[in-house]
TIRO-329010 format. One record per residue: residue number from 1; residue in one letter; x negated, y, z negated of N, C-alpha, C in turn. Coordinates in nm, 3 decimals. Last residue first. Layout:
TIRO-329010
     i   aa      n_px      n_py      n_pz     ca_px     ca_py     ca_pz      c_px      c_py      c_pz
   NUM    A         X         Y         Z         X         Y         Z         X         Y         Z
...
END
This chain:
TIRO-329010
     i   aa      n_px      n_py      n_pz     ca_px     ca_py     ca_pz      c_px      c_py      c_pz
   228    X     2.081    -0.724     1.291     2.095    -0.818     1.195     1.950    -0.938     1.237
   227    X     2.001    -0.555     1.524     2.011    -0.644     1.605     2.026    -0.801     1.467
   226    X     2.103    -0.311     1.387     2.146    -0.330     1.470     2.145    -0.503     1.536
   225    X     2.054    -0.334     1.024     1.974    -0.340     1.147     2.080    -0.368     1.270
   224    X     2.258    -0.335     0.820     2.188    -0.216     0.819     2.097    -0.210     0.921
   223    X     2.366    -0.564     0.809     2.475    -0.490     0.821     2.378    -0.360     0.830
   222    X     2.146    -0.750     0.739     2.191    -0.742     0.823     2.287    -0.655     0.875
   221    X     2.034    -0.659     0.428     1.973    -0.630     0.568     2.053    -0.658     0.710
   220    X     2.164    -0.636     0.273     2.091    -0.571     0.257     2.013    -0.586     0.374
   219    X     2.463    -0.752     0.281     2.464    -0.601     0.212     2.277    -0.540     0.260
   218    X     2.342    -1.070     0.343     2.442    -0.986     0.482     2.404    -0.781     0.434
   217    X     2.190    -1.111     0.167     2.144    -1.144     0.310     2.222    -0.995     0.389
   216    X     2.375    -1.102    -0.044     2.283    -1.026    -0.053     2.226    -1.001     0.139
   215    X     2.589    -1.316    -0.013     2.660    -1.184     0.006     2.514    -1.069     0.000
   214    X     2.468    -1.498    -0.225     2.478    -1.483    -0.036     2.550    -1.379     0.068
   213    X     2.305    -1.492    -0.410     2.360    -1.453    -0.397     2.389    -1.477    -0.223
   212    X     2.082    -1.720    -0.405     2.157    -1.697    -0.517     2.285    -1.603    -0.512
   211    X     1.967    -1.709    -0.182     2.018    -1.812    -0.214     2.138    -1.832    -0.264
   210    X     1.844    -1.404    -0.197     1.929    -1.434    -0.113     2.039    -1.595    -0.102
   209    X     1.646    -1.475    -0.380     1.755    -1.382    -0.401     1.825    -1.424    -0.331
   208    X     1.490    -1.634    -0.227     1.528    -1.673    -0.344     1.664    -1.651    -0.385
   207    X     1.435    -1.462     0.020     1.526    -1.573     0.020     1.526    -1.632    -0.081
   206    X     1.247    -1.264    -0.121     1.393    -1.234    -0.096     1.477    -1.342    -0.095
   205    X     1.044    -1.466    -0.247     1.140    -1.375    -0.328     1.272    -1.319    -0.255
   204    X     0.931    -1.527     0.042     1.004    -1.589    -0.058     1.074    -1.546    -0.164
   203    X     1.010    -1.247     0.247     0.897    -1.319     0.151     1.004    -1.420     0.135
   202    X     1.103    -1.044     0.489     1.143    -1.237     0.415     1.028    -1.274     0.376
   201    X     1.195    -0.740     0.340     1.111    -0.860     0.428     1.113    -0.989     0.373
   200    X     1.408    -0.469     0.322     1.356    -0.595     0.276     1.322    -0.646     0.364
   199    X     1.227    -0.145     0.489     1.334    -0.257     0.437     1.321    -0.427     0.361
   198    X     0.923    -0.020     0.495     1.015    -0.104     0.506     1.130    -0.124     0.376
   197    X     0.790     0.249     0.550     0.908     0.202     0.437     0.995     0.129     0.507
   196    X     0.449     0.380     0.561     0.556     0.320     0.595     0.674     0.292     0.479
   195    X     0.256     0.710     0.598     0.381     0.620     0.520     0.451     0.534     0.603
   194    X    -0.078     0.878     0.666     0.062     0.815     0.710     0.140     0.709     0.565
   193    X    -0.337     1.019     0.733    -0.254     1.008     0.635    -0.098     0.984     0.699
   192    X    -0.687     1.076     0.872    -0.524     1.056     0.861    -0.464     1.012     0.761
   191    X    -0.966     1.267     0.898    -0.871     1.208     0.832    -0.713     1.209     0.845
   190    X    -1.124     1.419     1.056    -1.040     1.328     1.134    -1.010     1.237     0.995
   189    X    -1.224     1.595     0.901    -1.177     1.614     1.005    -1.096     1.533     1.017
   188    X    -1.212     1.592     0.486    -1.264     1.513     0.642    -1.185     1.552     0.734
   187    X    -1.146     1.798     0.371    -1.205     1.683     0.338    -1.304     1.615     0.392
   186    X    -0.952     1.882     0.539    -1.056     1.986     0.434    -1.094     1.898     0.420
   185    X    -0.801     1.670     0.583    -0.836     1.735     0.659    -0.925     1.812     0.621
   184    X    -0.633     1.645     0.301    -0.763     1.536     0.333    -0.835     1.583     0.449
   183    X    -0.425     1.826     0.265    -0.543     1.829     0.203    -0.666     1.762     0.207
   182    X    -0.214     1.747     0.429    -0.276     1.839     0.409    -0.407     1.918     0.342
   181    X    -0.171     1.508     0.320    -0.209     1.530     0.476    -0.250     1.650     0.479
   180    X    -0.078     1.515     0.088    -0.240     1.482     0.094    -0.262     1.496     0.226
   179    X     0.133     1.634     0.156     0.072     1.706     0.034    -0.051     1.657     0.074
   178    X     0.273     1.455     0.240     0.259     1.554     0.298     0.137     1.599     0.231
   177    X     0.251     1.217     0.024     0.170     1.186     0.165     0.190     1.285     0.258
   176    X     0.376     1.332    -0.196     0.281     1.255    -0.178     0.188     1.261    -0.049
   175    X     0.675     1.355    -0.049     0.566     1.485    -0.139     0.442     1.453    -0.124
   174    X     0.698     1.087     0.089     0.768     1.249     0.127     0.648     1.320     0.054
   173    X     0.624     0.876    -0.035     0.676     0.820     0.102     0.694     0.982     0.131
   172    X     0.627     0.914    -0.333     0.522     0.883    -0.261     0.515     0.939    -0.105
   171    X     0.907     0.987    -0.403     0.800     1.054    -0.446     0.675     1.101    -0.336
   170    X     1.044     0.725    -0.303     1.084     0.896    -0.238     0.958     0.993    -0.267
   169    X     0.973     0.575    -0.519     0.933     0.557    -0.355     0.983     0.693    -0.241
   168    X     1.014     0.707    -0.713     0.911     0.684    -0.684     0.847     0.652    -0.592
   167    X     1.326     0.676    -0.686     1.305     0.807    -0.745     1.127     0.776    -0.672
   166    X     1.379     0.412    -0.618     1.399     0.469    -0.502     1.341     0.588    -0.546
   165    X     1.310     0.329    -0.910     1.246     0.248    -0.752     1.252     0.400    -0.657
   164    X     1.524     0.437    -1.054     1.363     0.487    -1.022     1.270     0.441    -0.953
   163    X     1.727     0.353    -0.999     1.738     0.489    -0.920     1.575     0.491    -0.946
   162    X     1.886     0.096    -0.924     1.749     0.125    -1.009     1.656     0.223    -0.941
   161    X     2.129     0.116    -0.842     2.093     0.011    -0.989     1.952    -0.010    -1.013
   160    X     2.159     0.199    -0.606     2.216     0.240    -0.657     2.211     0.181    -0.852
   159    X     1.903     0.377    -0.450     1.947     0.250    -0.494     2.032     0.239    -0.580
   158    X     1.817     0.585    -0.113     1.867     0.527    -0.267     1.908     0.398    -0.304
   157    X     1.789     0.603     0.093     1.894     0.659     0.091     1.925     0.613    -0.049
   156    X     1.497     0.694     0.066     1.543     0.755     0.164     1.738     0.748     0.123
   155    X     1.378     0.508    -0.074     1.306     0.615    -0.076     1.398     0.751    -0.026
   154    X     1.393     0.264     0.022     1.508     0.285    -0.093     1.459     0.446    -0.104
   153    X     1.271     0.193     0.240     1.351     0.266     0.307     1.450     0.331     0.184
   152    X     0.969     0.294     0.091     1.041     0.207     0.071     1.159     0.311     0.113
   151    X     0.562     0.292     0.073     0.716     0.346     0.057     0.806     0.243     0.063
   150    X     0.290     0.274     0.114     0.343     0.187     0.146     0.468     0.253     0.085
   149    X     0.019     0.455     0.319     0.085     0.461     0.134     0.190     0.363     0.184
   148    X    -0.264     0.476     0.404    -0.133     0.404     0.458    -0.046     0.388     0.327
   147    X    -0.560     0.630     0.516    -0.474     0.593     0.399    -0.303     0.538     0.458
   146    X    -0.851     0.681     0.714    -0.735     0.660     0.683    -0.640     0.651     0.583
   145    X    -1.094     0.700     0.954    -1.090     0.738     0.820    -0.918     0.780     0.757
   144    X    -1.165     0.634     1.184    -1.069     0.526     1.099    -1.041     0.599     0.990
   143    X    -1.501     0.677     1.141    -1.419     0.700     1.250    -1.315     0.607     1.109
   142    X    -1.808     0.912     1.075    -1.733     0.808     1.062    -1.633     0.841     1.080
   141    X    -1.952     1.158     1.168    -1.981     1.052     1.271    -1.824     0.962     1.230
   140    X    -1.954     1.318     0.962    -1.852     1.345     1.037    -1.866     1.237     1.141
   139    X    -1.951     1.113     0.682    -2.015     1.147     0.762    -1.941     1.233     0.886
   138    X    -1.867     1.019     0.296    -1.827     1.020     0.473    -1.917     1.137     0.513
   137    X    -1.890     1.061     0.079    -2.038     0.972     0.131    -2.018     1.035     0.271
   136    X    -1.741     1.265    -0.063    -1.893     1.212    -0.109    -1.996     1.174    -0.027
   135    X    -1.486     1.244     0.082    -1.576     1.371    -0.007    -1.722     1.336     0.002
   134    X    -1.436     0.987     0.029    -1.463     1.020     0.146    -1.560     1.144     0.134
   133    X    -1.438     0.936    -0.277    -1.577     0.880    -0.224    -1.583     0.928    -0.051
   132    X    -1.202     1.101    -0.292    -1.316     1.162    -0.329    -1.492     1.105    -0.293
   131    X    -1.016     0.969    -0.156    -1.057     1.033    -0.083    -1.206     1.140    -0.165
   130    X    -1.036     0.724    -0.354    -1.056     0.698    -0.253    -1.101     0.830    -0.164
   129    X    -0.898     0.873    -0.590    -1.073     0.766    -0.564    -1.102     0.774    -0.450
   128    X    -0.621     0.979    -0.483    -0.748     1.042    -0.518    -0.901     0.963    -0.527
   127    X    -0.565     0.720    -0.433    -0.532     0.799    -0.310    -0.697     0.920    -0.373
   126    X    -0.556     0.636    -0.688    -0.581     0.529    -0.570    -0.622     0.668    -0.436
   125    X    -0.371     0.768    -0.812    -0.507     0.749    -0.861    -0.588     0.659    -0.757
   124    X    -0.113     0.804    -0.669    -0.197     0.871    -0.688    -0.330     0.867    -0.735
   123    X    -0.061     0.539    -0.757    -0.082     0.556    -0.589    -0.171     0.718    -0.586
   122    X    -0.029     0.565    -1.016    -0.135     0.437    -0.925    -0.156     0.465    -0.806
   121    X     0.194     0.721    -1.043     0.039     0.762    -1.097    -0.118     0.687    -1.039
   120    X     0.393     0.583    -0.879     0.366     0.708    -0.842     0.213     0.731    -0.861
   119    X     0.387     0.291    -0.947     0.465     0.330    -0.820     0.389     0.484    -0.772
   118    X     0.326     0.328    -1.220     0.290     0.181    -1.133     0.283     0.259    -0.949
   117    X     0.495     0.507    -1.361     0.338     0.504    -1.355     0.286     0.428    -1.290
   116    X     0.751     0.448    -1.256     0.710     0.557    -1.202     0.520     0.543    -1.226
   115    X     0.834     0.223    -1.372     0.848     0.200    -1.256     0.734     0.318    -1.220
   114    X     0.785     0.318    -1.636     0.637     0.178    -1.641     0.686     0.218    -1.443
   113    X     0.940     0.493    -1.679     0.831     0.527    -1.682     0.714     0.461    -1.602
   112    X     1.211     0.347    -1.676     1.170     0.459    -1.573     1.034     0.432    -1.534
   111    X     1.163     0.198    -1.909     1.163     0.119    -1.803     1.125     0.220    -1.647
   110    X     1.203     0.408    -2.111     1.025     0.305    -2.118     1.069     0.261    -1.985
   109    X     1.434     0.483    -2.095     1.329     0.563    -2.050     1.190     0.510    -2.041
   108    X     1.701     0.216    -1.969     1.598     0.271    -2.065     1.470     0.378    -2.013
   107    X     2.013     0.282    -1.788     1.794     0.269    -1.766     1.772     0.331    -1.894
   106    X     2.253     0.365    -1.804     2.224     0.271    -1.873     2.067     0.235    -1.829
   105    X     2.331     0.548    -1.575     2.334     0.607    -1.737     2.317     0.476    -1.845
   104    X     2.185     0.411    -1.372     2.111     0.541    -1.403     2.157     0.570    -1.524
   103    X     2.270     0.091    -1.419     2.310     0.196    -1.368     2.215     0.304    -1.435
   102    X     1.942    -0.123    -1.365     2.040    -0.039    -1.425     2.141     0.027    -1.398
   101    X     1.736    -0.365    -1.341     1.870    -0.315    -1.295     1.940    -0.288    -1.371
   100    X     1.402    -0.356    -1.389     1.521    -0.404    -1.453     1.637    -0.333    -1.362
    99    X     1.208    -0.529    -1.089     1.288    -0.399    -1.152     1.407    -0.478    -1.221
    98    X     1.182    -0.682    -0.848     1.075    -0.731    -0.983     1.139    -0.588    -1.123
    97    X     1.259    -0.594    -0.673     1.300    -0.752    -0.711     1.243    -0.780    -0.872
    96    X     1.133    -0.378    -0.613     1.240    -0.355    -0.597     1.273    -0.522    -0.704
    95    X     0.730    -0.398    -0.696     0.833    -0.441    -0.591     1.041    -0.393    -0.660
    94    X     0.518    -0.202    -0.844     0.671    -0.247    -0.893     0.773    -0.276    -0.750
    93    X     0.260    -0.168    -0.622     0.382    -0.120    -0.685     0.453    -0.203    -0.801
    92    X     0.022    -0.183    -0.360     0.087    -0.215    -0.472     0.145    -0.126    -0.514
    91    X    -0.060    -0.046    -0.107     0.046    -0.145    -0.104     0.082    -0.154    -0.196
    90    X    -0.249     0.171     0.058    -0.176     0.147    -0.104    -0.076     0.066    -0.076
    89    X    -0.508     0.108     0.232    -0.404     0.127     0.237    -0.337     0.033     0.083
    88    X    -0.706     0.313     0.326    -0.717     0.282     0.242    -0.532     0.221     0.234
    87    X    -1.073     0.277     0.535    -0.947     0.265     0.556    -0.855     0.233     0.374
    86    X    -1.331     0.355     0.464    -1.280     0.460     0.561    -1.108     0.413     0.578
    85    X    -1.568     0.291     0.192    -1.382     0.296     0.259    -1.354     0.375     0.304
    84    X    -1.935     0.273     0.251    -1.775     0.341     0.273    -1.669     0.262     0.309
    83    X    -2.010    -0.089     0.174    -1.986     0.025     0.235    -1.873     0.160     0.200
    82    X    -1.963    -0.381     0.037    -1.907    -0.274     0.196    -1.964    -0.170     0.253
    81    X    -2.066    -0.272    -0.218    -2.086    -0.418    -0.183    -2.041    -0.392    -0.044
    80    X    -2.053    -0.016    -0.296    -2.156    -0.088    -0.317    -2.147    -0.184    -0.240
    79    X    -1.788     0.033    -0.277    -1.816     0.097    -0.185    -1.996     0.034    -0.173
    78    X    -1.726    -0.126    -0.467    -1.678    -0.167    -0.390    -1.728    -0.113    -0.221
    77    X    -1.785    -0.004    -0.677    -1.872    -0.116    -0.702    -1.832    -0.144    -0.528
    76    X    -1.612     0.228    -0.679    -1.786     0.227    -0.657    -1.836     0.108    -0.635
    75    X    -1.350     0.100    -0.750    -1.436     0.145    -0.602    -1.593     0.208    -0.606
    74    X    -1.406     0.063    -1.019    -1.388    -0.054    -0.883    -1.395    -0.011    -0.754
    73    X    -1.421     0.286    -1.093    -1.560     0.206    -1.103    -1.541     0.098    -1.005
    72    X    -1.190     0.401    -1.079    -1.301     0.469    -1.010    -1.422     0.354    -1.001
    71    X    -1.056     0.206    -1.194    -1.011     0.234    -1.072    -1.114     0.297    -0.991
    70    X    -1.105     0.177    -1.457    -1.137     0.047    -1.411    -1.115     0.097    -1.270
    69    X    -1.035     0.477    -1.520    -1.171     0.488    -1.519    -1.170     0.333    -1.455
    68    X    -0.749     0.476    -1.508    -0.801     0.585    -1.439    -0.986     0.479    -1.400
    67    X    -0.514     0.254    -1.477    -0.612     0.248    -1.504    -0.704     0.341    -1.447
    66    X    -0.301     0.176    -1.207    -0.302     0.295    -1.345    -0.426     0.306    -1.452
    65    X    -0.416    -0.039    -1.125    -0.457     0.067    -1.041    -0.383     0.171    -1.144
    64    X    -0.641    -0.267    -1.253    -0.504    -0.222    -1.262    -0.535    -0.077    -1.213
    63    X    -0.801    -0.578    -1.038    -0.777    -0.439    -1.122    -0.615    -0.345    -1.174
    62    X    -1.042    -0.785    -0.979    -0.891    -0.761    -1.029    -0.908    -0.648    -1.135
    61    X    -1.078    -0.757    -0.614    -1.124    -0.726    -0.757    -0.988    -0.714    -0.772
    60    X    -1.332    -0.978    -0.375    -1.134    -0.964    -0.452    -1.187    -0.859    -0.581
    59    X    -1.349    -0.914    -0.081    -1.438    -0.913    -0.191    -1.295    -0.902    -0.308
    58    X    -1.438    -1.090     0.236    -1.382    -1.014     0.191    -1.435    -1.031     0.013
    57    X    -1.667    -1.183     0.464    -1.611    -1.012     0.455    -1.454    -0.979     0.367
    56    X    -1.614    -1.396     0.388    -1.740    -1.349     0.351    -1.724    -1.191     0.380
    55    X    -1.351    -1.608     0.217    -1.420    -1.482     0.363    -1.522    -1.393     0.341
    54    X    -1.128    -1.716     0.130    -1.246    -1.765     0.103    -1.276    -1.681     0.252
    53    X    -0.808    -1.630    -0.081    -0.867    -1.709     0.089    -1.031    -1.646     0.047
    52    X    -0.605    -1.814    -0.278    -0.699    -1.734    -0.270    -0.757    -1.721    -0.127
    51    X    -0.276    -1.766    -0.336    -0.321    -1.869    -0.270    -0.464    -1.797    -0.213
    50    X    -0.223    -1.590    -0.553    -0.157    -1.736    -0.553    -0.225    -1.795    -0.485
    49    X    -0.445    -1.391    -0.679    -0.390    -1.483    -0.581    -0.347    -1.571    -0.579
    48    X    -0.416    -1.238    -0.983    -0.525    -1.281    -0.936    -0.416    -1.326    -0.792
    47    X    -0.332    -0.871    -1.028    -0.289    -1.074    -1.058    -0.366    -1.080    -0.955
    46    X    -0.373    -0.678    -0.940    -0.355    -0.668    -1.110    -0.386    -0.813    -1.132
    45    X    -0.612    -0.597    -0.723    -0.433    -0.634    -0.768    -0.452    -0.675    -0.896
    44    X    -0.784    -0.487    -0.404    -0.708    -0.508    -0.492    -0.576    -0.563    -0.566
    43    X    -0.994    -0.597    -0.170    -0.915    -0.647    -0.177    -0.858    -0.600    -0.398
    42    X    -1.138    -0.517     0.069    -1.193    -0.488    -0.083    -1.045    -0.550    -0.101
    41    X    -1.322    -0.642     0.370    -1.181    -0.623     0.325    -1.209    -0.619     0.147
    40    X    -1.422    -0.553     0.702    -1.462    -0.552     0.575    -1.367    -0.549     0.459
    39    X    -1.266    -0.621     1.029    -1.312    -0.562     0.884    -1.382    -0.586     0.746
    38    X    -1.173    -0.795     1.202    -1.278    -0.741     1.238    -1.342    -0.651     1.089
    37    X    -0.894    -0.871     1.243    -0.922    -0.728     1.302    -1.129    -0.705     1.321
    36    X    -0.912    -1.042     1.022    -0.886    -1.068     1.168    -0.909    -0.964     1.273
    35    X    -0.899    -0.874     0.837    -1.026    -0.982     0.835    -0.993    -1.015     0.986
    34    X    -0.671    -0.759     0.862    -0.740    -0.635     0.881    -0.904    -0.761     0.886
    33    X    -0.479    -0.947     0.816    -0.498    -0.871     0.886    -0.590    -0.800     0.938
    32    X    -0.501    -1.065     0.544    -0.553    -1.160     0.672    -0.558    -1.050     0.795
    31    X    -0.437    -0.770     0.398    -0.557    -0.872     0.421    -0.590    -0.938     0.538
    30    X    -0.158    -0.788     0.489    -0.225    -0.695     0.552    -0.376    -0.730     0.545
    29    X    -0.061    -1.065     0.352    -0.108    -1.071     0.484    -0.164    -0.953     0.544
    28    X    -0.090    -0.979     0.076    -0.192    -1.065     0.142    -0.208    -1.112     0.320
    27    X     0.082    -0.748     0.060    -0.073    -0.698     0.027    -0.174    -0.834     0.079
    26    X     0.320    -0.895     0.049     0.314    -0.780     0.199     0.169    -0.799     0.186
    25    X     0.310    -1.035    -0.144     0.352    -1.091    -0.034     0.369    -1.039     0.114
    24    X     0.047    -0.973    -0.346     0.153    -0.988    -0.336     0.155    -1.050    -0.164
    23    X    -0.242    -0.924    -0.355    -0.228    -1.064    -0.376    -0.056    -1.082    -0.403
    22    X    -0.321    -0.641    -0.339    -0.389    -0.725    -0.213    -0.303    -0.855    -0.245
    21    X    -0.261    -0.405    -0.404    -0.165    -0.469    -0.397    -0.203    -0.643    -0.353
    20    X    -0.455    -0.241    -0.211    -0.398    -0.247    -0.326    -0.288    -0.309    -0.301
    19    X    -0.725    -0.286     0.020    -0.590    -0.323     0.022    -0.541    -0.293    -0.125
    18    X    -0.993    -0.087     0.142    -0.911    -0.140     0.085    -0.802    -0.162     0.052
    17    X    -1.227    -0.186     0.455    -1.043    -0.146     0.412    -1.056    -0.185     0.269
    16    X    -1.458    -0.089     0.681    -1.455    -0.115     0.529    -1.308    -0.060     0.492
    15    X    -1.586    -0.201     0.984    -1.510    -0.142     0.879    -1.470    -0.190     0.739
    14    X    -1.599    -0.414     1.150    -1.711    -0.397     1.084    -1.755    -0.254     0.980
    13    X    -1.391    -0.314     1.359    -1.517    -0.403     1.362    -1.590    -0.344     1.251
    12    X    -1.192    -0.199     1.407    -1.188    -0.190     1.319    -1.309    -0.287     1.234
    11    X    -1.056    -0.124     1.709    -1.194    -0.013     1.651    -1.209    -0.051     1.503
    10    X    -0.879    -0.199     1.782    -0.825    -0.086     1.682    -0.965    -0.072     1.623
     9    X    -0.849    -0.259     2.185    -0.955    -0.261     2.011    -0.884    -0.203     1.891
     8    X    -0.853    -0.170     2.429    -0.654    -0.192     2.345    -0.763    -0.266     2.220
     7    X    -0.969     0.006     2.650    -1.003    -0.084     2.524    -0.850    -0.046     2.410
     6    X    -0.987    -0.025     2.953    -0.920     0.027     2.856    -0.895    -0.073     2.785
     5    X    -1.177     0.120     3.212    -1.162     0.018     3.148    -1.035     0.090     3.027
     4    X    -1.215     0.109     3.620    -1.150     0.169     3.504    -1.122     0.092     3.359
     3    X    -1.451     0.194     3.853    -1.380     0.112     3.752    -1.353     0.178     3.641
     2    X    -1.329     0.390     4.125    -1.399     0.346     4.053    -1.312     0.262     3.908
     1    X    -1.319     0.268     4.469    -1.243     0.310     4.351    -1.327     0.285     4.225
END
């Protein structure tokens, strides 16, 4: 019989990821993630790290991803010090927790905006850098070649006290990431393009919230997962 092998790898040895968002509470463990995996890790975010980690394959820059021109230059420098970014995944935002709470006929229009330029224009300016250095350098040899936009299940059925969370995470998570699936293929062959949208996750900020209110626990996640 002959031998049969099968590599359960994600092939991510010695790959080049960047993380946006890198020093929140989702954006630092996809980090430890992808260093554990084997990667090369660029690590973006507006705020420096609460709790910094020290890795020779990884490289911190602090940047603001609405920021057209600090955005292009941070990935040059980045693609300098790594390599091609073949993996790109947009984590940062205006977290849900971190939003003024409005009803929709009481949101100031400055407050929309700052949600939507953070949430929408950043992910777009992120998404475009990124696939223009694919444009540029990528090879048809190179593999992984990726993007992971980060959404929000608020994307889907709404929020009812801060419609522009959910207005921006609908944006991204649907128009956004069809739109570029379609267009990164011209680009690069084997470019992918995917969305996740989690629900709330137990950072510390939720169970803060959740302290404070205890009726939150149950309205926002347990009554909405089968197995609570």
């Amino acid at each position: 019989m002959a031998d049969i092998s099968f590599d359960v790898a994600l092939g991510l040895e010695s790959t080049h990821a960047l993380i946006t968002g890198a020093s929140g509470a989702i954006g630092s463990v996809i980090v430890k993630a992808f260093l554990s995996a084997g990667a090369h890790v660029s690590a973006f975010d507006i705020a420096k790290p609460q709790e910094p980690i020290a890795h020779k394959r990884l490289q911190l820059y602090q940047v603001d991803i609405t920021d057209e021109d600090a955005l292009e230059n941070a990935v040059e420098t980045a693609r300098g010090k790594f390599g091609l970014i073949t993996t790109c995944v947009l984590a940062a935002g205006v977290d849900l927790s971190y939003c003024q709470h409005h009803s929709l006929v009481d949101m100031p229009l400055q407050e929309w905006r700052r949600i939507l330029n953070v949430n929408v224009d950043g992910t777009f300016l992120t998404s475009r850098a990124w696939l223009r250095d694919i444009r540029s350098y990528a090879t048809p040899q190179d593999r992984n070649i990726s993007a992971i936009i980060f959404g929000s299940e608020a994307g889907t059925f709404g929020v009812p006290d801060c419609a522009a969370y959910a207005a921006s995470k609908s944006a991204i998570q649907y128009g956004l990431v069809r739109s570029l699936a379609r267009d990164a293929v011209n680009i690069h062959s084997r470019c992918r393009i995917n969305a996740v949208a989690p629900g709330p996750v137990a950072t510390k900020q939720f169970e803060k919230e959740c302290d404070s209110n205890l009726a939150m626990l149950w309205q926002e996640a347990q009554a909405t997962v089968a197995l609570k």
